[in-house]
C-alpha positions as CSV (number, residue, x, y, z in Angstrom):
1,X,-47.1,7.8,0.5
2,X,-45.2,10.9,-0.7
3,X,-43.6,11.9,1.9
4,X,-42.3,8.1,2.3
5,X,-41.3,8.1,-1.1
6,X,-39.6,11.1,-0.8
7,X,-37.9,10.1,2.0
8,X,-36.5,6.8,0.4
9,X,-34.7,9.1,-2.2
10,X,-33.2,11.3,0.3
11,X,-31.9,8.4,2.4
12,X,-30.3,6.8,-1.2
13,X,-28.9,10.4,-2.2
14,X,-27.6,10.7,1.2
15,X,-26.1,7.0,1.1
16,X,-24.9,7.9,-2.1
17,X,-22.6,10.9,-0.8
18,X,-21.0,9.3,1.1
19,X,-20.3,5.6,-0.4
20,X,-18.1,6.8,-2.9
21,X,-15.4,5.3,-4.3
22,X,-12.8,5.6,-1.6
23,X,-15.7,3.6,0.5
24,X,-16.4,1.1,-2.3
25,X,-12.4,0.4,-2.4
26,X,-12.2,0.0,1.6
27,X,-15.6,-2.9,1.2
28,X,-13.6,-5.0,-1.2
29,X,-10.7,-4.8,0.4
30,X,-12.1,-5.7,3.3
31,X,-14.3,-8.2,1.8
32,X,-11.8,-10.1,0.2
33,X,-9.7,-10.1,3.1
34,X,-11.7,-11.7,5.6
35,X,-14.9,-13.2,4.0
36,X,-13.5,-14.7,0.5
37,X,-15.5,-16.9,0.1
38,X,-18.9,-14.9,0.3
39,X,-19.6,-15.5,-3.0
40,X,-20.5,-19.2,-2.9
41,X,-23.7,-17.8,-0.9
42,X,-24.2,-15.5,-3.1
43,X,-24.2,-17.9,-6.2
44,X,-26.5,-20.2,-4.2
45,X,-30.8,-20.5,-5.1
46,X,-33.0,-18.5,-3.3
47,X,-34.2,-20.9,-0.2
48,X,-38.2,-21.8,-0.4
49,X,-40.0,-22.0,2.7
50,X,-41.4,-25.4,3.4
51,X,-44.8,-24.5,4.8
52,X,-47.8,-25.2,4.4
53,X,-49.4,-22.0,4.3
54,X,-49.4,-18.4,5.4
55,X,-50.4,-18.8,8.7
56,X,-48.0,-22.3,9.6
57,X,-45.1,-19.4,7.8
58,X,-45.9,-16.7,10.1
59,X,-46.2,-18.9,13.0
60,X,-43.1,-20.8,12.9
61,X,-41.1,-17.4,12.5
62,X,-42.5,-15.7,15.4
63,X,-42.9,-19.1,17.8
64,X,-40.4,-21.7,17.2
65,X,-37.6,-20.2,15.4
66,X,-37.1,-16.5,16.8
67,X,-35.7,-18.4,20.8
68,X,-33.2,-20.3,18.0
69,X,-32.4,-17.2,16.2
70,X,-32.2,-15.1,19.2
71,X,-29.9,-17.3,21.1
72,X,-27.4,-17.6,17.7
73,X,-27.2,-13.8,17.8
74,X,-25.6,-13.9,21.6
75,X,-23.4,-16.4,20.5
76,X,-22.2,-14.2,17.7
77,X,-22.6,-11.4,20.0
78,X,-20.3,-12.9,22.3
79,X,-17.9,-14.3,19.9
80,X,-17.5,-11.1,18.1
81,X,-17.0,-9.2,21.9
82,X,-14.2,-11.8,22.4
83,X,-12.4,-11.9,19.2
84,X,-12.6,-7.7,19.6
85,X,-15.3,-6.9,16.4
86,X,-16.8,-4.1,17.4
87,X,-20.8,-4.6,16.8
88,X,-22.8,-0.8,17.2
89,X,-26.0,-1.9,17.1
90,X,-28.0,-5.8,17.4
91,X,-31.7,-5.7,16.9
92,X,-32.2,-9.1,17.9
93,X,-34.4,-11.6,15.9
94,X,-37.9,-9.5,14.7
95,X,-40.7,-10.9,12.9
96,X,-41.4,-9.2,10.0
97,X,-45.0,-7.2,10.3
98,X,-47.7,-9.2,9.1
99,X,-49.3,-6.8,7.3
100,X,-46.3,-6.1,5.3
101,X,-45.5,-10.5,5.3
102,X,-49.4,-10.5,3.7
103,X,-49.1,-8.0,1.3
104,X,-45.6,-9.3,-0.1
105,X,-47.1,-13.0,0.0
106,X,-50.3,-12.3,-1.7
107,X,-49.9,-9.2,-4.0
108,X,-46.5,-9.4,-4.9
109,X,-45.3,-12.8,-4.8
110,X,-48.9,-14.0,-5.7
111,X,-48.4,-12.4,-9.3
112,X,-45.1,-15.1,-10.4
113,X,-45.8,-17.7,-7.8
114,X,-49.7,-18.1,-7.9
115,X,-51.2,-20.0,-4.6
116,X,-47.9,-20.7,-3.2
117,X,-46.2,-17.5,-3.1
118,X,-46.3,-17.4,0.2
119,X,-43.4,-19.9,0.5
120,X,-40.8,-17.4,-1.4
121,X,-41.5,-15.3,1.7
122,X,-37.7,-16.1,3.6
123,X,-37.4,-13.0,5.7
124,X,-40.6,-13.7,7.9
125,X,-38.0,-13.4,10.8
126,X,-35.0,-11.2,10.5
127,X,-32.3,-9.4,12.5
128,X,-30.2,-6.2,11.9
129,X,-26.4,-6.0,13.0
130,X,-24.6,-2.4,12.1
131,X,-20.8,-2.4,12.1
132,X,-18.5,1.2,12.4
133,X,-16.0,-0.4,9.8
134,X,-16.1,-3.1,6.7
135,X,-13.5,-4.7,8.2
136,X,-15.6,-5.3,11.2
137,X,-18.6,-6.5,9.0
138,X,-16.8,-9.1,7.2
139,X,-15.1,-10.5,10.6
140,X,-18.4,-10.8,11.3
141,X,-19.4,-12.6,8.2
142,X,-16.7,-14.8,9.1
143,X,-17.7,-15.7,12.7
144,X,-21.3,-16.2,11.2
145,X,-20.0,-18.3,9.3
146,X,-18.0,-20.5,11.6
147,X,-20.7,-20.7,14.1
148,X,-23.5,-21.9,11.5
149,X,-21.1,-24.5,10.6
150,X,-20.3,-25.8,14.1
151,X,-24.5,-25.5,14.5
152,X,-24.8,-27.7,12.0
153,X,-22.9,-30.6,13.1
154,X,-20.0,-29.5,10.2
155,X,-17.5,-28.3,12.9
156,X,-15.1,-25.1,12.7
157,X,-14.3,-23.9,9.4
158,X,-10.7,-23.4,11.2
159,X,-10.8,-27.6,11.7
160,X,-11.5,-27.9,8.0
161,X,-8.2,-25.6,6.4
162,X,-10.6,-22.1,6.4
163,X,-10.0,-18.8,7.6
């Protein structure tokens, strides 16, 4: 547990060295230029999980909503290939481990939440997308965006006056 520890705080001062403010000014820019209006998802409530327990939460992650997720991340995959954002790495949907999806359900959600923690747990199935550029990360923001919109029946955000 040391060593992990110590590790964390290596990776942070190492993050750290290299975010600095010529970085910080490049994210906002970048940020404000091509996903303004981030912060409405930002200012939203956390979701809640509607399941009915731990096992239903860790099954419908892993079974019937990682094909969906998967499939959503070669659409933006492809979109972002076609509209030239360059993506370095895609992990593809990944269930979170469920020892790690037990011990944040029972030990630390348990302590606010009591026998429904469990459904605070909103990361049971996750992806990773790592951009070169900020710029690159907020186009894809954007074309996140667009397609969850289109997904759910609200058509392009282009249709509707957005960027």
């Amino acid at each position: 547990l040391n060593a992990f520890l110590n590790d964390i705080i290596r990776i942070e001062n190492l993050f750290n060295t290299h975010f600095d403010a010529e970085q910080r000014k490049l994210q906002k820019e970048a940020r404000a230029k091509y996903a303004p209006g981030i912060a409405k998802y930002e200012a939203k409530p956390k979701p809640i999980s509607n399941v009915n327990s731990f096992i239903d939460l860790m099954f419908a992650g892993v079974h019937l909503y990682k094909p969906a997720l998967d499939n959503f991340l070669n659409n933006v995959a492809a979109q972002c290939q076609e509209k030239g954002i360059k993506i370095v790495s895609n992990s593809g949907a990944k269930p979170k481990n469920i020892q790690r999806a037990f011990y944040k359900s029972f030990y630390v959600y348990a302590l606010e939440f009591g026998d429904d923690a469990y459904k605070q747990m909103t990361d049971v199935l996750r992806c990773s997308l790592a951009f070169d550029t900020f710029g690159d990360l907020y186009k894809c923001f954007a074309v996140i965006e667009e397609l969850a919109q289109v997904q759910q029946g609200g058509g392009s955000s282009e249709s509707e006056g957005g960027t």
